[in-house]
N, C-alpha and C positions, 0 to 999 in steps of 0.2 A: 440239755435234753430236748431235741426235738419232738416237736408236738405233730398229731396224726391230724395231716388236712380236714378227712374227711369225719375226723370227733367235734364235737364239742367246739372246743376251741378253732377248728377248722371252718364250722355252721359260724363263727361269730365275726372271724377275717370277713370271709363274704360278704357277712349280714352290711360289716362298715366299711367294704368295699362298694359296695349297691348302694349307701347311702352319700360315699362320695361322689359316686358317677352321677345319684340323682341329681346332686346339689349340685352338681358343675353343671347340668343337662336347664335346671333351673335359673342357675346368673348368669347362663347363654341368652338367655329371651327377654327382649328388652321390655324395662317398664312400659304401661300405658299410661303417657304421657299426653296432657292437654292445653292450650296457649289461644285462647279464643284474643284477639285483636280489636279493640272498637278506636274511632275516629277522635273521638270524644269522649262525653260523659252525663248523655241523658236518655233516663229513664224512657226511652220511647220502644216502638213495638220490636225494632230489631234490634235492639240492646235486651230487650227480656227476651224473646225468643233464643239467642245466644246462652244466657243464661240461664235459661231452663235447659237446653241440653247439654251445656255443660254441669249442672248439677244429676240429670240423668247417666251421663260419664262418671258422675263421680260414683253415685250409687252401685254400678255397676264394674269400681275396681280403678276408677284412671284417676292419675293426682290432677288436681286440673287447677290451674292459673288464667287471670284474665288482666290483661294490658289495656289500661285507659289513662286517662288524664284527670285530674282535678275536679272533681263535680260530684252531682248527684249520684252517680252509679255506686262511684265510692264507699256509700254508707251502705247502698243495697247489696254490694258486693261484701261486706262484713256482716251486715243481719243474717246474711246467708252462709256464711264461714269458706268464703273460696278468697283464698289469696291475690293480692292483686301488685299489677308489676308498674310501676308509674312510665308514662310516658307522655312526651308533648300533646298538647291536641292538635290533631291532623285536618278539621275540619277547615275549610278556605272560609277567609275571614270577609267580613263589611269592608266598604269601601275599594278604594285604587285596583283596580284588578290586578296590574304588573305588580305594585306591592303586595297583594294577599298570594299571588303566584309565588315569588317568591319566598317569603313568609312559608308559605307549605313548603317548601322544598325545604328549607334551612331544619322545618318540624320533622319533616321527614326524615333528615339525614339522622338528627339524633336520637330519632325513635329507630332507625337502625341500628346505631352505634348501642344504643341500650338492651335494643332487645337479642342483639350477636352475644353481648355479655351475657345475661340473666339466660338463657337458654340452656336447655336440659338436655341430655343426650336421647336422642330419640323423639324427642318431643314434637307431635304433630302441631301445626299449626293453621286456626282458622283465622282468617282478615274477614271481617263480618261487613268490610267495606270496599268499595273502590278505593273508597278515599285512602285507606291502609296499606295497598299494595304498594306502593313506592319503600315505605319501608321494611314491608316482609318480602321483598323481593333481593332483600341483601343476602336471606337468610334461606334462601331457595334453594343452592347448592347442597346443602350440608343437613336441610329439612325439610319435610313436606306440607306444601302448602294447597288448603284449600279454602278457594274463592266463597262465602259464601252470599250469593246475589238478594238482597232486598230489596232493589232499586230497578225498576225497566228505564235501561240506558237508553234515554232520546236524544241526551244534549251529545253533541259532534265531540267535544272535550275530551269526555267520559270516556268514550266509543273508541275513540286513540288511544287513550291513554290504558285502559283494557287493550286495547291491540299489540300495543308496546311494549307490555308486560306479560303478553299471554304464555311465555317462555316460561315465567319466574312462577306458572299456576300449574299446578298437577293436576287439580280437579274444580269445577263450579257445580254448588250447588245451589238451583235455583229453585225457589219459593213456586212459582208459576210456570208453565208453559209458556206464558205474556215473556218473562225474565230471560228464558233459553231459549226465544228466537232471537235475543239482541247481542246474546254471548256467543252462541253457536258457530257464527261467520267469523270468529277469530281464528277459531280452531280449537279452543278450550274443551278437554272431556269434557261434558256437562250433563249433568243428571236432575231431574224435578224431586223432590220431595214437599209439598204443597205442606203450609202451616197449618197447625192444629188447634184445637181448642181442648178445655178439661170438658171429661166426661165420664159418669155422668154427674146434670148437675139440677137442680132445680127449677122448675118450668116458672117463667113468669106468670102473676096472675092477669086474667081478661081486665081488662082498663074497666072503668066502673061508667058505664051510661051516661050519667050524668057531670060527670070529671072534664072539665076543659082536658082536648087532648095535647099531652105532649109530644113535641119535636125533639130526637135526640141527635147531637151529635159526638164525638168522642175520637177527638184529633188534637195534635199537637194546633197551637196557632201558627200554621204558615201557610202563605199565600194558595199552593200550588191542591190545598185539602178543601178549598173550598166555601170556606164561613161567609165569603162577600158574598157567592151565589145563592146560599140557603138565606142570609137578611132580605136579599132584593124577593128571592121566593114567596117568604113568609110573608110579605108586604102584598104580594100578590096573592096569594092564596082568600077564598071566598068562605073558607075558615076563620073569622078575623077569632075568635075564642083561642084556637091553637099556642100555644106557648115552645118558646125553643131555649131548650137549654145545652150548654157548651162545655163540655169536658174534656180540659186539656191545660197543660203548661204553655206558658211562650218562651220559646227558645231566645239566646241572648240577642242576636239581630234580629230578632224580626217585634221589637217593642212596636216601631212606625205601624207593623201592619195590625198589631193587639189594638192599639191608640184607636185607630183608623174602626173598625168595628165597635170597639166601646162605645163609638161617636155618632156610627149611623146606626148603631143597637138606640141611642136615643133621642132621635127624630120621630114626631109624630105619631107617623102612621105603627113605628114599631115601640115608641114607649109604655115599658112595664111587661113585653113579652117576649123581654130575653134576656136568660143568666148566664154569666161566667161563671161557671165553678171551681175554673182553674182545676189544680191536679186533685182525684180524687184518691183516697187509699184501696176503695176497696170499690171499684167501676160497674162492678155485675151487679152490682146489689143495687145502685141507683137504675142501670138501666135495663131495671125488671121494671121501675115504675114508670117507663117511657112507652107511647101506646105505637110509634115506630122511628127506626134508628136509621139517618142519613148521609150516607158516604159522600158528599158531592163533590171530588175529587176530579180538578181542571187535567191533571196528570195521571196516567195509569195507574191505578193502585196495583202493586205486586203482589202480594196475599193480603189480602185485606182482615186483619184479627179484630177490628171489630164487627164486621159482619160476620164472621163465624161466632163470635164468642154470642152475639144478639140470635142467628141463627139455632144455637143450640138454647137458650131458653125461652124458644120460642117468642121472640118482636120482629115483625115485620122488618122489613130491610125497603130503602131505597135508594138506588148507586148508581153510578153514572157508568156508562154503555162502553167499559173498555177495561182492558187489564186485566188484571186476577180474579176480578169479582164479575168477570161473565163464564169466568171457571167453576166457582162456586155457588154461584146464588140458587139456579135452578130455579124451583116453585117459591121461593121462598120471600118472592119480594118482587120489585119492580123495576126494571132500566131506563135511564132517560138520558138525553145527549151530556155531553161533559158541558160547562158554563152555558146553561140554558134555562134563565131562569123561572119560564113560564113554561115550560115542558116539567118540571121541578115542580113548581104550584101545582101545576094540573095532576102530576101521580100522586100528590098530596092526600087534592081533596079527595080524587079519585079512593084513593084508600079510605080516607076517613068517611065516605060517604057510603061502603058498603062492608057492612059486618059480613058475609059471607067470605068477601074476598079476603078480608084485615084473619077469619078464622082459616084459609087455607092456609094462608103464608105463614101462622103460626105453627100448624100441625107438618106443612113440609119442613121448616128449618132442621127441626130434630133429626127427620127422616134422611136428609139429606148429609148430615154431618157425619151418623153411620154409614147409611148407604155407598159414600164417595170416601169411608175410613179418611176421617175430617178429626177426628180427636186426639189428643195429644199424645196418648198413647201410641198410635199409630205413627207419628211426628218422630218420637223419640225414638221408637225403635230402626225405624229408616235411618234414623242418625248416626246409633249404633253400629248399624251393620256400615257403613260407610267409616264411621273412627277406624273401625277395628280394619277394614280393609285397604286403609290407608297408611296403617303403621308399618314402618320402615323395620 
């Protein structure tokens, strides 16, 4: 007995006609897929910046995976529940240059050969490095890859070797304005999205009068951040009360340069007024009790997060006169030449010797982190809209 289309049972053909077309119209549209790439495996600023918008991906619907090597990121990469894909570490090693060149490249081929395997259909992929692109560049044809720049390329190496590869990049995005005039002359799309800080957050209290002031710094230990220039400073400075304290790991090469500062940390003139804290857990919270926080960065800094993160609760800032942080600092602090170490002393005392000034620079940081949408939220979503217009 034929049944009447338009009854009953005619309303229900339909209904699970319309729900197959949906469902086909649905496993047409490819996952949001995510594959952020690090060199290595520490915890430094551009490994958590990766990481925070990758967990913002996740929040907002993408399965998201992160490819590292052997280290510390590892355990933060499981505290945080995102998957991780192993891979050589890419970073050029101590020693023999022709040996560590090679050496990366043999790293590099099999962080290709692994990450061709483990690769997902559709899955976007971020190299968070230079140092990565050699082996997301296998994966270029068949996925999309975006540059993401932490680094303002000065060394000639770099610059080549970005040039060389600029084929295998669909997109760069770079931290600063400073980062995308050294990528630009490739040909690389390239876009800004300036790093963020959380917001909001709690304003540091005013330093107490009578408190030796603190010097803060908050860097990994390697050469190129500075810590030789701020000892030789602090030695100079007409502050001798002042105290400097240092926050940050040392990376596996550069023990010589830790050594090296442990050593002139206790000489004389600076014995007893300067800590190593090595890594802290929780860095905002120590450097709320810092009366102001010192970039002295010999090398461009690219977005500098710990002057934002200082700028947003309110401690003076003082950074050297290039990179990313003549992009953000504004009122919020002071510039002095890069390796100078009595222009350094002098903005010093210069600060410490006038409460007016030490209260502008607290009251502009905040103002300027909104003003210049400086907070992470603003960060993340730039991110976003970039994942999502990148998906293949």
């Amino acid at each position: 007995m034929l049944r009447d289309p338009t009854g009953v049972d005619g309303e229900l053909c339909a209904t699970l006609e319309a729900m197959q077309t949906g469902s086909s119209s649905a496993s047409s549209i490819p996952a949001k897929r995510l594959l952020g790439v690090v060199p290595g495996s520490l915890v430094s600023g551009a490994e958590s910046v990766l990481l925070r918008d990758c967990l913002a991906a996740q929040r907002a619907g993408w399965e998201v995976r992160i490819a590292c090597s052997q280290g510390p990121f590892v355990q933060r990469l499981a505290n945080e529940g995102v998957e991780r894909v192993s891979i050589p570490d890419l970073r050029l090693r101590e020693g023999n240059r022709v040996i560590a060149f090679g050496s990366a490249l043999i790293n590099a081929a099999n962080a290709a050969i692994k990450l061709r395997r483990s690769l997902r259909p559709g899955e976007l992929v971020v190299a968070n490095s230079i140092n990565v692109l050699p082996a997301t560049a296998a994966v270029a044809k068949s996925h999309r890859v975006i540059y993401f720049g932490h680094d303002v390329l000065i060394r000639r190496d770099r610059l080549a070797l970005l040039k060389a590869l600029r084929r295998r990049v669909h997109l760069a995005v770079a931290v600063s304005d400073t980062v995308a005039r050294t990528i630009r002359p490739t040909g690389i799309p390239t876009t800004v999205i300036h790093n963020g800080t959380a917001w909001p957050v709690a304003a540091a209290p005013e330093p107490a009068p009578d408190a030796p002031p603190v010097i803060g710094i908050a860097a990994v230990l390697t050469p190129w951040k500075g810590h030789s220039v701020m000892l030789e400073a602090l030695s100079l400075m007409t502050h001798k009360e002042a105290v400097l304290e240092i926050m940050g790991g040392t990376p596996p090469k550069e023990t010589a340069y830790a050594d090296a500062l442990h050593q002139r940390s206790q000489r004389g003139d600076l014995a007893g007024r300067v800590a190593f804290l090595g890594h802290v857990d929780r860095p905002l919270d120590r450097m709320r009790t810092w009366t102001v926080v010192v970039l002295p960065s010999t090398d461009p800094e690219a977005g500098p997060l710990t002057a934002l993160e200082a700028m947003s609760i309110g401690v003076p800032v003082v950074g050297t006169d290039h990179g990313g942080m003549v992009e953000v600092m504004g009122d919020a602090g002071l510039l002095v030449p890069p390796s100078d170490s009595q222009a350094l002393a002098a903005a010093l005392d210069r600060l410490l010797d006038d409460p007016e000034l030490q209260h502008r620079c607290r009251t502009a940081g905040p103002q300027q982190i909104l003003a210049h949408h400086l907070t992470l939220a603003d960060h993340e979503a730039q991110m976003l809209e970039i994942f999502d217009a990148q998906r293949r």
